[in-house]
RODORO-381568 format. One record per atom (N, C-alpha, C): x, y, z; residue in three letters. Coordinates in nm, 3 decimals, m for minus. Layout:
N
+---------+---------+---------+-----+
!      px !      py !      pz !  aa !
+---------+---------+---------+-----+
!       X !       Y !       Z ! Ala !
...
+---------+---------+---------+-----+
***
This chain:
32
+---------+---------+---------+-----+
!      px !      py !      pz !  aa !
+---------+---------+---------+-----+
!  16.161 !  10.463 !  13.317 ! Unk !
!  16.054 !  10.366 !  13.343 ! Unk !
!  15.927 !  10.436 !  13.389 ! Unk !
!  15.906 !  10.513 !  13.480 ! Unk !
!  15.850 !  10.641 !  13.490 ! Unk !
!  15.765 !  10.678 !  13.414 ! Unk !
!  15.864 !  10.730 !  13.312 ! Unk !
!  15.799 !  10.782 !  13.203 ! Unk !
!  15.695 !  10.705 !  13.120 ! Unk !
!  15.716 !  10.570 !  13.101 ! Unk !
!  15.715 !  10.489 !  12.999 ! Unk !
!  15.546 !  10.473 !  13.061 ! Unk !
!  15.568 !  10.414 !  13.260 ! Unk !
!  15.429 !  10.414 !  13.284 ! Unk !
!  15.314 !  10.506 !  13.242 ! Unk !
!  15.360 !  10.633 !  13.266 ! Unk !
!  15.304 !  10.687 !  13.233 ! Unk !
!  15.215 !  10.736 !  13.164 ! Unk !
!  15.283 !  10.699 !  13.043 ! Unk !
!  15.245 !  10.685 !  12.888 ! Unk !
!  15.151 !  10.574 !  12.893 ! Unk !
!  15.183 !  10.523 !  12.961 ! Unk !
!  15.126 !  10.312 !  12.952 ! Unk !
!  14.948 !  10.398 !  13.012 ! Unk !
!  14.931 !  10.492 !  13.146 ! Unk !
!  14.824 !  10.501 !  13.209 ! Unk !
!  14.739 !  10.569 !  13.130 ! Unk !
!  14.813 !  10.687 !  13.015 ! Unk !
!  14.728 !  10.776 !  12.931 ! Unk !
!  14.671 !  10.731 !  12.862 ! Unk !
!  14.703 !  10.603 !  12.752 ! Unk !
!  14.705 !  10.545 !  12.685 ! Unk !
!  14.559 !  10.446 !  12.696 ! Unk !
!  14.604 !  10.374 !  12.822 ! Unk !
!  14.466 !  10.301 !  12.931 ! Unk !
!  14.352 !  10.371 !  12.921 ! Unk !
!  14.371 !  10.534 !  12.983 ! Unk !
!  14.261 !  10.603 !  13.013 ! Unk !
!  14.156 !  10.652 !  12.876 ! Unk !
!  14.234 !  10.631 !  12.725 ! Unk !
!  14.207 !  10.682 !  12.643 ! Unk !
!  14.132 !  10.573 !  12.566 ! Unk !
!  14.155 !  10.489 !  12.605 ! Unk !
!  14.095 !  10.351 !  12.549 ! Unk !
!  13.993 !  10.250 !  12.599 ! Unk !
!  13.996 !  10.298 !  12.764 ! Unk !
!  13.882 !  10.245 !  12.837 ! Unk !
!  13.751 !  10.304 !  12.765 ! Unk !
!  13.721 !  10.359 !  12.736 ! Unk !
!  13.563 !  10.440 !  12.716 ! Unk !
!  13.578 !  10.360 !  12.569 ! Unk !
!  13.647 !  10.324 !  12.506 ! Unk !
!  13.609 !  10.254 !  12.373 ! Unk !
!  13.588 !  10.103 !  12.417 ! Unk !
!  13.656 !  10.060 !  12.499 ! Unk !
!  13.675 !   9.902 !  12.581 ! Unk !
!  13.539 !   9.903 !  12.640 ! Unk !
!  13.505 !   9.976 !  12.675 ! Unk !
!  13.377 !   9.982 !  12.772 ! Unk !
!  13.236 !  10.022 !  12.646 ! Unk !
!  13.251 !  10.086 !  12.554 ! Unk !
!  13.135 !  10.078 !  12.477 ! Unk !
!  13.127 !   9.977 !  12.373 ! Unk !
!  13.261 !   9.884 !  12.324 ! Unk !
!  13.247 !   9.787 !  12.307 ! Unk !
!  13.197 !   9.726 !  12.411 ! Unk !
!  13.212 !   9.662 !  12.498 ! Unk !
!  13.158 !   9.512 !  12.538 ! Unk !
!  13.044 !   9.547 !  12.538 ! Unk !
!  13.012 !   9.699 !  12.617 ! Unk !
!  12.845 !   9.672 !  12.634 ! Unk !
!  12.765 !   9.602 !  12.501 ! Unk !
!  12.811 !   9.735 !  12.411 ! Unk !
!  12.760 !   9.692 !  12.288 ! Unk !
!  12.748 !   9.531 !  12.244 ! Unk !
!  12.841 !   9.460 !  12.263 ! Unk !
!  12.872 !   9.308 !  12.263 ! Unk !
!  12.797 !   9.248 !  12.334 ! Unk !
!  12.725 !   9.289 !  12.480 ! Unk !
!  12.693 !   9.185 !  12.550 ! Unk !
!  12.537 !   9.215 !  12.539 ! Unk !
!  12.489 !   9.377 !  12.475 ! Unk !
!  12.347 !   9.384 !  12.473 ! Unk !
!  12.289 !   9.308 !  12.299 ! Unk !
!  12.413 !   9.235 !  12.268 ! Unk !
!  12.418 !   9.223 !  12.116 ! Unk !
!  12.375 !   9.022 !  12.118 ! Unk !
!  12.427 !   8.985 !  12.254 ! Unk !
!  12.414 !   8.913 !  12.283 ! Unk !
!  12.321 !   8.808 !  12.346 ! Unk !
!  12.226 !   8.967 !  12.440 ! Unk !
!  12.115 !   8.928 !  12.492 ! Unk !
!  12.005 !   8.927 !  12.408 ! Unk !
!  11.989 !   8.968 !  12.328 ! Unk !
!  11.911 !   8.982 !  12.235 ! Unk !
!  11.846 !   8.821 !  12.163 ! Unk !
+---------+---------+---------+-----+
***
């Protein structure tokens, strides 16, 4: 289980910076 988190946090960390330049992108797409 451990392990599995683990995997689960790398996974998170690798995908936030795409999660995060989407929305911006989305929300300056929005203000517009």
């Amino acid at each position: 289980m451990q392990n599995f988190f683990s995997e689960f946090m790398i996974d998170m960390n690798n995908l936030f910076p795409f999660i995060h330049f989407y929305s911006s992108f989305h929300w300056s797409a929005w203000n517009i």
